[in-house]
C-alpha positions as CSV (number, residue, x, y, z in Angstrom):
1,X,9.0,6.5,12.7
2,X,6.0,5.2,14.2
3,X,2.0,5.7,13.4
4,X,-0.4,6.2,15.5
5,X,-4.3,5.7,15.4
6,X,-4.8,8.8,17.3
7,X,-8.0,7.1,18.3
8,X,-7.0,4.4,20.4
9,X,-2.9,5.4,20.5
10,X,-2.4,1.9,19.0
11,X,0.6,2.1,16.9
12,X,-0.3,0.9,13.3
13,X,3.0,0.7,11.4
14,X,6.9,1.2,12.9
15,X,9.3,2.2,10.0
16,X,12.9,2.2,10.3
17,X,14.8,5.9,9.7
18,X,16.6,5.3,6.5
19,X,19.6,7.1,5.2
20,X,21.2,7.8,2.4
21,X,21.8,9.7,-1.1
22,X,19.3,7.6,-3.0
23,X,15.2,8.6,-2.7
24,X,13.6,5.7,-1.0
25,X,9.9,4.5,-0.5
26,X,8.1,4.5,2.8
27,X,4.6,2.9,1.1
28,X,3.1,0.2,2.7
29,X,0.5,-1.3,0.8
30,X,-1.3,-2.8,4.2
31,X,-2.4,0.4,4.9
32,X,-3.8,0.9,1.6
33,X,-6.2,-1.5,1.3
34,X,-9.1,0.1,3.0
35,X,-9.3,3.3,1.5
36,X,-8.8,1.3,-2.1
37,X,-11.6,-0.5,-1.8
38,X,-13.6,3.0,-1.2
39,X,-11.5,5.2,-4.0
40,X,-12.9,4.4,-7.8
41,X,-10.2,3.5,-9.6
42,X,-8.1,3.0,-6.7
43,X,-7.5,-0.6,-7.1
44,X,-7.1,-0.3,-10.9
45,X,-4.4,2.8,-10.1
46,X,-2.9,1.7,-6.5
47,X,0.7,0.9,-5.9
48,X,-0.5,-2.6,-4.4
49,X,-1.7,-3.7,-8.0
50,X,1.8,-2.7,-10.1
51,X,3.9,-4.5,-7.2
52,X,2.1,-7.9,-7.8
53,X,3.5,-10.7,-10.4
54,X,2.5,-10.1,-13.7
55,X,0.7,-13.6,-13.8
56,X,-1.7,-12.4,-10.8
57,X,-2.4,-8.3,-12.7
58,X,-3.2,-10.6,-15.7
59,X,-5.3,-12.8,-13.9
60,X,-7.2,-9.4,-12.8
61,X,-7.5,-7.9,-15.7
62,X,-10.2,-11.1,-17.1
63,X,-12.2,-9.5,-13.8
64,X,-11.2,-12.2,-11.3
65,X,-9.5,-10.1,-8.4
């Protein structure tokens, strides 16, 4: 599957079809960033934040990041 900025019909991410009985994941955090940064809570709440290392949330949660 491919996206595409209907805008400019620059392609912004290519995923692979996956198959299989098992439910998969087709998030990709990259795309995320921008609308986290405008959502309130979105950082604190996004699927970015929970896949980092524990030592980097951490880090975040003294209000570094």
């Amino acid at each position: 599957m491919t996206l595409v900025d209907p805008a400019t019909g620059e392609a912004t991410a290519t995923y692979p079809r996956e198959w299989g009985g098992v439910p998969t994941s087709s998030a990709d955090p990259t795309l995320q960033l921008k609308l986290l940064r405008l959502r309130p809570g979105g950082w604190r709440d996004s699927v970015v934040r929970l896949s980092l290392p524990d030592d980097l949330v951490a880090h975040d949660r003294v209000g570094h990041l």
